[in-house]
N, C-alpha and C positions, 0 to 999 in steps of 0.2 A: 341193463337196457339203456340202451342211447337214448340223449333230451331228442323231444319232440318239438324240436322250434320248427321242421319247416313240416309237419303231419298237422296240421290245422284243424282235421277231421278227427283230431285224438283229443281236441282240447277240452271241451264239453266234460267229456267222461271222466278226462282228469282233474277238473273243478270238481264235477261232481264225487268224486275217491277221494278227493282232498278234504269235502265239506262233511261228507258223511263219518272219515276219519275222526277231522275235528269233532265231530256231533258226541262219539263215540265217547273221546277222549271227557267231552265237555260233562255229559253225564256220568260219568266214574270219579271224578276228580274235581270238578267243578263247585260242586253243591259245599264240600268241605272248604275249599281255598275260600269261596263267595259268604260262609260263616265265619271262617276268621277274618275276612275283611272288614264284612260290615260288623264284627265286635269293635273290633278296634276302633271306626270309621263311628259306631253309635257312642264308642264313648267322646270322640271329638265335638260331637253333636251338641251332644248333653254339656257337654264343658262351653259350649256357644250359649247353648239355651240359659245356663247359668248367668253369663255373663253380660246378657240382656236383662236379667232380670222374671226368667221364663216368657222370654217375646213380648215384656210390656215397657219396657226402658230402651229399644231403640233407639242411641241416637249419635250426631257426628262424634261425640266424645268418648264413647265405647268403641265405634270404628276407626278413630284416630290411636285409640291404646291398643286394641286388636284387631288389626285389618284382616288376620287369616281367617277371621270369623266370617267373612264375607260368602265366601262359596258355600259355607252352610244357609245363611239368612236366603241366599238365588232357589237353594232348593226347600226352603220353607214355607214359598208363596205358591198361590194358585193362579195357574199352572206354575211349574218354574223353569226361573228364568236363565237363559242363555245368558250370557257375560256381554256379548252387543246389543240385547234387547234390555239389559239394564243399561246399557250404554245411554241407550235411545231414549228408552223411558226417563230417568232420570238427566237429559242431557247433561252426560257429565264425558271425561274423557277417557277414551280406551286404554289408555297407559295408566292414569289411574286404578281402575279396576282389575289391570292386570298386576300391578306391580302390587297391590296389597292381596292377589290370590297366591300369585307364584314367589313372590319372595316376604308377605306376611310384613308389608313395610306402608309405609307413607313415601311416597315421591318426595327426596330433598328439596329438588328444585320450584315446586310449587309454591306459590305465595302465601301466605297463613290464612289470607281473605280469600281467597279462590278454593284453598281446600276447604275452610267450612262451609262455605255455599255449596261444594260439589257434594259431601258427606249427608249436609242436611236434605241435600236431594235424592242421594240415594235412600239413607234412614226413610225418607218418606213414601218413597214407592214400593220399599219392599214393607214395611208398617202397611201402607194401603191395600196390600197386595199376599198378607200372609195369609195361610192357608188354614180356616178357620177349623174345616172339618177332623184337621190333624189338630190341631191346639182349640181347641171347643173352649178352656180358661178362657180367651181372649173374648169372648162375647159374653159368658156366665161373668166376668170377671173373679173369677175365683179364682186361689192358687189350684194349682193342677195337682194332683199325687202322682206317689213314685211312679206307680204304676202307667197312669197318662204320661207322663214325660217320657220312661222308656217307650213305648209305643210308638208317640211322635216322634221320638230320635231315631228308633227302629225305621221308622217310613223315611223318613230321611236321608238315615243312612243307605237305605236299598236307593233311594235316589242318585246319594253323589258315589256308591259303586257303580250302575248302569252296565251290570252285566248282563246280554242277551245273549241266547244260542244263535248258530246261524241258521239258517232252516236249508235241507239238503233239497236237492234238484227232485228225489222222489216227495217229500215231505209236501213240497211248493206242487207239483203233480196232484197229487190228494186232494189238496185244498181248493183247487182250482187257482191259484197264484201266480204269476209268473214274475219274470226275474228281468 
């Protein structure tokens, strides 16, 4: 069958065969790939949560020894956060935060004053900002058990997986949605 670049009136139908394909595929195959992620993904979690302290030791000197810890603590808080809205909150700088999610580092070139002041500012918004209903310990003050901390690392982790279906052109019909 020939591409339809210049059948415009075909395109619709073929988003929608495309999405419902996907739909398909997403519910047969999905559900398993999205358990071995977020296993793997909950044990990173848990290895963060550790190394806070179970969320009560926050601070630049934890995130200066472990920066990849970072994209766990964004999805710890309530709501969580985007990578520019700790940007903003924390006025710190976007290379920063990028370079300790994507390459797990501290910027060389930063000054050693300018990075504690950035660090203790982040430590602080995302501390103001954690998500008490997932880690209940932080208000009891209590240590958490096994059982609590996988749980919270569980919500977590479905957080920094963020797999969603797409919804097909019928589905979004149903619901009354549009696209």
């Amino acid at each position: 069958m020939p591409i339809n670049a210049h059948k415009t009136y075909l395109w619709k139908a073929d988003v929608a065969a495309s999405v419902d394909l996907f739909n398909q595929w997403f519910l047969l195959f999905a559900p398993k790939a999205y358990r071995d992620s977020r296993a793997a993904v909950t044990v990173q979690v848990e290895e963060g949560i550790h190394l806070t302290n179970d969320l009560t030791a926050l601070t630049p000197a934890v995130l200066r020894q472990h920066p990849g810890v970072l994209q766990v603590l964004r999805m710890a808080t309530c709501p969580p956060l985007a990578r520019d809205r700790l940007v903003g909150l924390a006025y710190t700088s976007k290379n920063l935060v990028s370079v300790m999610e994507e390459k797990k580092a501290i910027p060389l070139r930063m000054p050693a004053a300018t990075l504690q002041e950035n660090l203790e500012r982040i430590a602080d918004v995302i501390t103001r900002m954690l998500d008490v209903d997932i880690f209940p310990w932080i208000t009891t003050k209590q240590h958490p058990t096994e059982e609590e901390r996988y749980r919270a690392s569980a919500i977590v982790a479905d957080r920094l997986c963020g797999w969603f279906p797409i919804r097909s052109s019928a589905t979004l019909r149903k619901s009354g949605s549009s696209t």
